[in-house]
C-alpha positions in Angstrom: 42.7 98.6 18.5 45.5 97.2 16.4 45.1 97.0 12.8 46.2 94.4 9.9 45.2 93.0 6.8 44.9 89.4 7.7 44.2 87.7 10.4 44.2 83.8 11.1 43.0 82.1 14.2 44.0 78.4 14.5 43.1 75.7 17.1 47.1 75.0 17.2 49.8 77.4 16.1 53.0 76.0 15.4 55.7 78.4 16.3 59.5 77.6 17.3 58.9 76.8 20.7 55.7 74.5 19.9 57.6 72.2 16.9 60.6 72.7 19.7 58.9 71.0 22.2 59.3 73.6 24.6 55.5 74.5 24.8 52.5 73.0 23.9 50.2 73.5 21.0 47.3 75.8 21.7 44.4 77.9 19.9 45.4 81.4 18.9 46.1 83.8 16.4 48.5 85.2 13.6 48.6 88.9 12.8 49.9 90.1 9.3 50.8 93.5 8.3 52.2 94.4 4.6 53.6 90.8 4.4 54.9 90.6 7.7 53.6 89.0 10.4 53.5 91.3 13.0 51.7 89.5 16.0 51.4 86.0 17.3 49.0 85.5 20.3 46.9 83.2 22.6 42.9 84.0 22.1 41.3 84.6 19.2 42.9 88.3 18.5 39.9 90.4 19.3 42.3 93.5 19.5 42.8 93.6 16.1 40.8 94.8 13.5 41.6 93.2 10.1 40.7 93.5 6.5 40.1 89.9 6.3 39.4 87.4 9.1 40.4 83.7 9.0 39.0 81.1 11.4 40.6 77.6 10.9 38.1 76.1 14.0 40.1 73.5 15.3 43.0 73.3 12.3 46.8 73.8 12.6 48.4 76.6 11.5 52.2 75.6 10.6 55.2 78.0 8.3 54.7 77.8 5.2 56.1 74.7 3.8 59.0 75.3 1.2 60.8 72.4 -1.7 63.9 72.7 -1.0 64.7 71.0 -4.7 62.2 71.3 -8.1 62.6 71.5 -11.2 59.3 73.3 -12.9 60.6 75.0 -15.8 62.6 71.6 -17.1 60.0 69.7 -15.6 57.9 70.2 -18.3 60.0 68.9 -21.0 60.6 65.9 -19.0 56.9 65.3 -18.0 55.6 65.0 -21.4 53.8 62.0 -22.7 52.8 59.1 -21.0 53.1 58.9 -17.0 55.4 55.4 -16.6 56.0 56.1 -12.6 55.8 53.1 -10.8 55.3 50.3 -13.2 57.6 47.5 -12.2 57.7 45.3 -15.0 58.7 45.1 -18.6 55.0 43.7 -19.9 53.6 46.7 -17.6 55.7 49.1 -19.3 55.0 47.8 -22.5 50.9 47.5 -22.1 51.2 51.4 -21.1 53.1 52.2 -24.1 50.8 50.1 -26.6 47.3 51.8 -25.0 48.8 55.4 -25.5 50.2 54.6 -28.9 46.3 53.7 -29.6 45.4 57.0 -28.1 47.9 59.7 -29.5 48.8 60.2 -33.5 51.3 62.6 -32.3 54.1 62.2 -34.6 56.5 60.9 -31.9 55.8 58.2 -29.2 57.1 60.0 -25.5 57.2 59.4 -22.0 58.4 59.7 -18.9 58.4 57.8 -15.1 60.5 54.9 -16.2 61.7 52.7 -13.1 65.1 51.0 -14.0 63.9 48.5 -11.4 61.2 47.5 -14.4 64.5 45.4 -16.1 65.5 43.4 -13.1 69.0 42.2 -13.7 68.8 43.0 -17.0 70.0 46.6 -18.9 67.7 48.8 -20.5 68.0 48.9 -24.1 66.0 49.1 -27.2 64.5 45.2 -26.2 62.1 47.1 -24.2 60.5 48.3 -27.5 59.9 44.6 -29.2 56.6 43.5 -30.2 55.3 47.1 -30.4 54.3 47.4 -33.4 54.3 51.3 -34.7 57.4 53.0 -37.2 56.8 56.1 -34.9 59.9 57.0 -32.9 60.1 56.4 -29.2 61.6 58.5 -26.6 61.3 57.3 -22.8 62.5 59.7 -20.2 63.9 57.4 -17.0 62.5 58.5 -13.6 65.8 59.9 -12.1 65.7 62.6 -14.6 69.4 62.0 -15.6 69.1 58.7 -18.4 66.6 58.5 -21.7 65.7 55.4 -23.5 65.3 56.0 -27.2 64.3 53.8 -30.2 66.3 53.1 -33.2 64.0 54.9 -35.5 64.9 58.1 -32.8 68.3 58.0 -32.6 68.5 57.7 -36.8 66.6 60.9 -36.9 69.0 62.8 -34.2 71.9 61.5 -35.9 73.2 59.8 -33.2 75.6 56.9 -33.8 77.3 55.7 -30.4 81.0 57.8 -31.1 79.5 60.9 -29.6 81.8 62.9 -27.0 80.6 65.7 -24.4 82.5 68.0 -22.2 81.3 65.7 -19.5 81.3 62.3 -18.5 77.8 61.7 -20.5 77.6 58.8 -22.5 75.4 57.3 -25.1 75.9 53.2 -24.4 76.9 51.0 -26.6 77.1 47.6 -26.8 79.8 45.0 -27.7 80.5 45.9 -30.7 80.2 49.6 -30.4 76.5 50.3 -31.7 73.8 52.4 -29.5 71.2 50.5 -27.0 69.2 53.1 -27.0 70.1 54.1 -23.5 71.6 58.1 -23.2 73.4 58.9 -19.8 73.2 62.3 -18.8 71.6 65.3 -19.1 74.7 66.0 -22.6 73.5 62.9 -24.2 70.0 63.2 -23.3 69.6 66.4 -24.5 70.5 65.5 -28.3 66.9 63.8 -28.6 65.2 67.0 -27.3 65.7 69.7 -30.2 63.4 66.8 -32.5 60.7 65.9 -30.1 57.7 68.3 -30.7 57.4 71.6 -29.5 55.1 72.7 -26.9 53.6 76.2 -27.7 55.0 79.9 -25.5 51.5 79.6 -24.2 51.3 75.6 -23.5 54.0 75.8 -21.5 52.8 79.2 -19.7 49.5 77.3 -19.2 51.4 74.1 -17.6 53.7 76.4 -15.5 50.6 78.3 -14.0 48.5 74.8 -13.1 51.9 73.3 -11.4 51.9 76.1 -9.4 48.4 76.1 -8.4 48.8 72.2 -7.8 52.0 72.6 -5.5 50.1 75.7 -3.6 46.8 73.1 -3.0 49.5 71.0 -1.5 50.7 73.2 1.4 53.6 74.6 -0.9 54.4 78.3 -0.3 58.1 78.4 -2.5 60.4 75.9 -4.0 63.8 76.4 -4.9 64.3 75.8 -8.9 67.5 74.2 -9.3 68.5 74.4 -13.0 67.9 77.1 -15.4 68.2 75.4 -19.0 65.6 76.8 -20.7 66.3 79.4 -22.5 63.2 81.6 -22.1 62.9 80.5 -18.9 62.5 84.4 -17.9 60.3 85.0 -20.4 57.5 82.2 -18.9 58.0 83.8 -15.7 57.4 87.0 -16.9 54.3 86.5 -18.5 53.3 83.8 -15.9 53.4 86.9 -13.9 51.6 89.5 -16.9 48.9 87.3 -16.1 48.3 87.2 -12.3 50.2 86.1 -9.5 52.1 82.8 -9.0 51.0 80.7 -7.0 54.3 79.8 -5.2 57.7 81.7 -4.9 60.5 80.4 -6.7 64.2 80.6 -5.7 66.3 80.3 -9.2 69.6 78.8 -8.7 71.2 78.4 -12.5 73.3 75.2 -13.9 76.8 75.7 -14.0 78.2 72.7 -16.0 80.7 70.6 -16.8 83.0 72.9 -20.0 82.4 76.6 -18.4 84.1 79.6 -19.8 84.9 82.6 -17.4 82.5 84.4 -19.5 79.8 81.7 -18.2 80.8 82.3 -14.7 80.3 86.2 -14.9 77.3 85.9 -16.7 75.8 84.1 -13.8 77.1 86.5 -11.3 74.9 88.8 -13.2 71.8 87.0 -13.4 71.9 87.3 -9.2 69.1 88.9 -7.5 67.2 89.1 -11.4 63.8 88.9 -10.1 60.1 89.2 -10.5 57.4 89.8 -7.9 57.9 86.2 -6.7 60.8 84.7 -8.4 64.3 85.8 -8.3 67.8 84.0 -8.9 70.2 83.6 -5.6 72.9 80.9 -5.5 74.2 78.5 -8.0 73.3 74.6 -8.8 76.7 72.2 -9.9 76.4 68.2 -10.2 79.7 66.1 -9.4 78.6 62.9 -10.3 75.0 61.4 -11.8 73.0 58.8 -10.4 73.3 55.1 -8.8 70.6 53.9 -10.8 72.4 54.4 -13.9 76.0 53.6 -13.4 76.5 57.3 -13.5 77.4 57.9 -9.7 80.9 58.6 -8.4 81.8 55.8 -5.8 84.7 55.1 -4.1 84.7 51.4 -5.7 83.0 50.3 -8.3 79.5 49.1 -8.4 77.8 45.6 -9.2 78.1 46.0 -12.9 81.8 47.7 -12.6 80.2 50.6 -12.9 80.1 54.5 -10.9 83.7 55.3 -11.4 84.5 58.7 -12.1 82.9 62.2 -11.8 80.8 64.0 -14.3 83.1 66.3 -14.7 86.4 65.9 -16.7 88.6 67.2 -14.6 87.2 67.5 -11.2 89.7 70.6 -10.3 87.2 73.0 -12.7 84.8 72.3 -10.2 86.9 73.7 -7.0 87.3 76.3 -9.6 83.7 77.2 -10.3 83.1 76.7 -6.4 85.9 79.2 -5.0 84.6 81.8 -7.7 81.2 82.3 -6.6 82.2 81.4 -3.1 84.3 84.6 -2.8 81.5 86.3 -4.5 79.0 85.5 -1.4 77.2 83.7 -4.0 75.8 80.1 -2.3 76.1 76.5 -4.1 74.4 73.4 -3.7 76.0 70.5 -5.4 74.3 67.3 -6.8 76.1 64.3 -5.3 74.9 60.7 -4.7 77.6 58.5 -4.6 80.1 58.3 -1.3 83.5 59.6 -3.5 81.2 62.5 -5.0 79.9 63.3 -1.8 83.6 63.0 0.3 85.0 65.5 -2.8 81.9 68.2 -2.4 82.2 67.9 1.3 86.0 68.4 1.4 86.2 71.3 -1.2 83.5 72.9 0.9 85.6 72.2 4.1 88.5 73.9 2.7 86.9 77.0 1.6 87.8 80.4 4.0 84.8 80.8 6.1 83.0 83.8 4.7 79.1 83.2 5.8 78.8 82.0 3.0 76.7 78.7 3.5 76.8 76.1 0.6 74.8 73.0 0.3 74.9 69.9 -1.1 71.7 67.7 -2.6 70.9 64.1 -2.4 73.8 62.6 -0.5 72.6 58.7 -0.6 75.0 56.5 0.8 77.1 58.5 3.4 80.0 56.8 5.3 80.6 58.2 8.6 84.1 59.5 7.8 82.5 61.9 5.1 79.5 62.7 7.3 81.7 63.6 10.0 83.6 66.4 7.3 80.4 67.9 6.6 79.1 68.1 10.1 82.5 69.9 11.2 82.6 71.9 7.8 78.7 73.7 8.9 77.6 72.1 4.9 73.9 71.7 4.5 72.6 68.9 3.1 68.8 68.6 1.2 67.4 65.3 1.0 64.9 63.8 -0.8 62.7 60.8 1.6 60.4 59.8 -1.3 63.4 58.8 -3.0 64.3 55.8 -0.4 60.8 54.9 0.3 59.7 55.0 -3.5 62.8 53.6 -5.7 64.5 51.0 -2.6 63.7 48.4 -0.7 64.5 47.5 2.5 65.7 43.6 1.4 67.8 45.5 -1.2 66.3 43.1 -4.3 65.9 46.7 -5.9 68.4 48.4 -8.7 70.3 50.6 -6.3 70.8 48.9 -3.7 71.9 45.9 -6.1 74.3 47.8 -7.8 76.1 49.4 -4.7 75.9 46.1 -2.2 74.8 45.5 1.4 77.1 47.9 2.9 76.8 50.8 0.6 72.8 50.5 0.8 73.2 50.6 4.5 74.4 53.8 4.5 71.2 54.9 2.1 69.6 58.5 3.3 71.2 58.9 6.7 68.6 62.1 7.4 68.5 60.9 11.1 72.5 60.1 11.6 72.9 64.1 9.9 70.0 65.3 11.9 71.3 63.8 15.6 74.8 65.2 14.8 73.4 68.7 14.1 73.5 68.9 10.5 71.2 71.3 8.8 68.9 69.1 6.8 65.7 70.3 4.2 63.9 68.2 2.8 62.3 68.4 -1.0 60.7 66.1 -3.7 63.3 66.9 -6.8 60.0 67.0 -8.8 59.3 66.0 -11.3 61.5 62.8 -9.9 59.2 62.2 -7.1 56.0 63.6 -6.5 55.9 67.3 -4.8 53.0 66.9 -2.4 55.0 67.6 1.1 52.4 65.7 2.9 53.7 62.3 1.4 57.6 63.5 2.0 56.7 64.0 5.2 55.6 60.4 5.8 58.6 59.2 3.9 60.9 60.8 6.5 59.1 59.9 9.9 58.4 56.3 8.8 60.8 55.4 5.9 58.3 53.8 3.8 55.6 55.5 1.5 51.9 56.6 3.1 50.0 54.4 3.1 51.4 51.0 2.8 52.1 49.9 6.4 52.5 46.3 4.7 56.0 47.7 3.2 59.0 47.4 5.3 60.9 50.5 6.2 64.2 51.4 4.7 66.7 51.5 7.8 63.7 52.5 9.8 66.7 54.1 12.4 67.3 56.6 9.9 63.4 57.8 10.6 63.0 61.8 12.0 60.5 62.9 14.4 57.5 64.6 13.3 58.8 67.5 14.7 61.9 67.6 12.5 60.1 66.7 9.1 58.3 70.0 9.6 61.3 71.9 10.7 62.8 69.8 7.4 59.9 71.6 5.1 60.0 75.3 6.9 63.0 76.6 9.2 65.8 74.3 7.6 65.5 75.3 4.4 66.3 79.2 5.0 69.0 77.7 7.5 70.3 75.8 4.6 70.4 79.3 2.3 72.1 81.1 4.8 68.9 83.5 5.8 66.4 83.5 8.3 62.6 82.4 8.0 60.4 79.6 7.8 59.0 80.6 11.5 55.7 81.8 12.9 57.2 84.6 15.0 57.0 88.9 14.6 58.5 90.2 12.0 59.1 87.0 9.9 57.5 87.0 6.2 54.4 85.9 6.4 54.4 82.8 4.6 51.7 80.1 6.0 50.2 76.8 5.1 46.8 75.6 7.4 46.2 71.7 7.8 43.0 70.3 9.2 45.3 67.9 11.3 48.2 68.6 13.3 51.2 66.9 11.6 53.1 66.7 15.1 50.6 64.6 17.0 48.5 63.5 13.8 49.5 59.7 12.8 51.7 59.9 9.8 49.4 57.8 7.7 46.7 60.2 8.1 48.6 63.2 7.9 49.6 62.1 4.1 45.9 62.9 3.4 44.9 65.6 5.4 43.6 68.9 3.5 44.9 71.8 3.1 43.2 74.2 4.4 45.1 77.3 3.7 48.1 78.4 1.8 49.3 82.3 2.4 52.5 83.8 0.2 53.7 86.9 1.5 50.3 87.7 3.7 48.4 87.1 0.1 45.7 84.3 0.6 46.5 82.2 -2.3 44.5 79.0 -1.5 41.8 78.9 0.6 39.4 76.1 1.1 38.2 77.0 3.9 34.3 77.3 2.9 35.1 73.6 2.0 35.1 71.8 5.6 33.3 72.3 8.7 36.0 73.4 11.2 33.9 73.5 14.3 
């Protein structure tokens, strides 16, 4: 008689050679041990003898599924206020902001979720705020994460006037004759609103941490990698996250290193590696080359519709080889933010160059992708994470939508290639960037197998030939994400950390519309059983 702690039968458990193809699906049982998993068999394990017996019935046991890109710590700050996500007009923007106004005497007016697409042709600016009728100031964070809209009442009180400078290609826009639109471009510009909005309480914020967690956990999330660490006590809501009970998820910390770094900076961050907690610790670094389409902010080989994506975020782009080689000889991984095709050609090619060391480096977005630069990071072994709610959600396939406007027919054919990068052997995960687009991994999922969002067969897909298999979202969610770190895992096999989510449905052979709702039965961190619902459904 063999012995464990946990034990989980399944109708269907997805190892390697199951998502490979190479087998078929069939009931039987996982085995864990001290975190591990230490068996994986046909039956329904009678040979073991476990503290704690799970029978999923007829449900599919699958790796744990992992976000390769979140942002919960700064996520916070950016979610506060009313939720503007998907409105796509001015007047619905404006009747959201006029019924929280009535509902909030909070001393500032705040959200977040703004679609540029809600402007059409037009540019955002403080016109958006006409005809609402309150002296409070207004601060409106845009739904790429990387722009604000503010009010002219909030930019008097931060002082800001339009002649700001950063160490960074951040901008506050002006108009023609040199006075603020309200409109802030990057994260240096952005964050001169955030020291006067109100402050959120140590234990507010602890609170909101510890329920995101839970929420991403209900969703099939085992981990997530955090890619920023701006807040300065960002340790310190960890570590009483943590006083408290257990996470829900583990987090992967890779720290900011911007635009204007001293060597000082650099070392500091070499010490922060492997800083950890009993389910968070910091590996890797995050950089950004360029910001976002949406905004004019990208870094494009031409210009875009409005003259605009021209140059990189940083200054002078050789600090960023700089910052790059240093942690690269360090064994230290990156993973870059770039969106448009020069930022992603510059990433790819300073990567390319670097001495192969095992060190593998990554880089994040990667919208429009000509084949000349998707060939360098092929050859070069570069991972790339993707994001598939943020073609289904924020484009549209006849390209009347802001991006695709701004870059043209033949840059917006080139929009998410995650099946050209997948076909050519490319290590590809797969994430949300919460809070940019919703976490739940069910609705990603969808996003990447049919290029349009769950639940709307009327929409048209986005370059539906850029679609993965089922087979390769999941592999997107589990086994590509350690790939793309440089370490093993995200596999139901011996010895593997025993990290598990259960779904009532089989997300290889269940239709992709149904799979976007199907519960989760079953989350396991390390061999701990951190949601179980179980008790909930009849499994028989």
């Amino acid at each position: 008689m063999s012995t464990g702690d946990l034990l989980i039968r399944a109708g269907a458990v997805l190892t390697p050679e199951v998502i490979s193809g190479e087998s078929e699906a069939a009931p039987g049982f996982v085995a864990i041990r001290d975190g591990v998993i230490v068996e994986v068999g046909d039956g329904d394990g009678a040979e073991w003898q476990a503290g704690r017996v799970v029978d999923l019935g007829e449900a599919t046991l699958a790796p744990g599924f992992i976000d390769a890109h979140i942002h919960p710590i700064m996520g916070l700050q950016l979610t506060r206020g009313v939720d503007l996500s998907g409105l796509q007009s001015l007047d619905e923007v404006r009747a959201a902001l006029v019924s929280h106004i009535t509902e909030t005497d909070d001393s500032w007016v705040v959200g977040w979720g703004l679609d540029l697409n809600a402007f059409g042709a037009g540019e955002a600016s403080f016109a958006l705020f006409d005809g609402i009728e309150d002296a409070r100031p207004i601060f409106l964070t845009m739904f790429d994460g990387h722009s604000a809209l503010a009010s002219r009442e909030a930019l008097r009180i931060a002082g800001i006037t339009g002649r700001e400078t950063f160490p960074d290609a951040s901008s506050v826009a002006v108009d023609a004759n040199g006075e603020p639109t309200g409109l802030l471009l990057e994260m240096s510009a952005v964050t001169l609103l955030w020291n006067h909005l109100p402050t959120q309480t140590f234990d507010e914020r602890v609170g909101a941490l510890e329920a995101l967690f839970r929420g991403m956990a209900e969703a099939g999330l085992v981990a997530g990698q955090m890619l920023d660490l701006t807040a300065p006590d960002s340790f310190a809501l960890l570590e009483e996250l943590e006083r408290r009970g257990e996470s829900a998820i583990r987090l992967r910390i890779s720290p900011f290193v911007m635009p204007g770094f001293t060597d000082e900076d650099l070392q500091d961050i070499v010490g922060l590696q492997e800083r950890a907690g009993r389910r968070w610790h910091v590996r890797g670094v995050k950089l950004m080359i360029d910001g976002t389409v949406d905004n004019g902010t990208a870094w494009l080989f031409e210009p875009d519709a409005r003259g605009e994506s021209t140059e990189s975020l940083w200054l002078d782009e050789g600090e960023y080889r700089r910052a790059v080689a240093f942690f690269h000889e360090r064994g230290i991984p990156t993973t870059t933010h770039a969106i448009g095709d020069r930022g992603i050609a510059f990433v790819a090619e300073t990567l390319a160059a670097l001495q192969v060391n095992g060190t593998q480096h990554r880089i994040e977005h990667v919208e429009t992708l000509p084949d000349a630069v998707l060939e360098t990071i092929v050859a070069a072994g570069v991972a790339v994470s993707m994001q598939p709610t943020h073609c289904t959600h924020y484009t549209r396939a006849d390209h009347t939508d802001n991006w695709s406007t701004r870059l043209g027919d033949e840059r917006a054919d080139r929009a998410w290639r995650v099946g050209d990068l997948r076909r050519r052997g490319a290590i590809v995960t797969l994430g949300s960037d919460w809070p940019i687009a919703p976490y739940d991994p069910r609705t990603s999922f969808v996003s990447a197998v049919l290029r349009r969002p769950s639940g709307r067969p009327e929409v048209e897909p986005v370059l539906p030939g850029q679609a993965i298999s089922a087979a390769a979202a999941v592999e997107g969610y589990t086994s590509e994400f350690w790939r793309s770190v440089g370490e093993e895992g995200g596999v139901i096999a011996p010895g593997m950390r025993a990290d598990l989510t259960a779904f009532a449905h089989n997300p290889l052979t269940t239709d992709p519309d149904e799979f976007a709702t199907t519960p989760v039965l079953l989350t396991v961190v390390d061999g701990d059983v951190v949601v179980d619902r179980v008790p909930e459904f009849d499994l028989s």
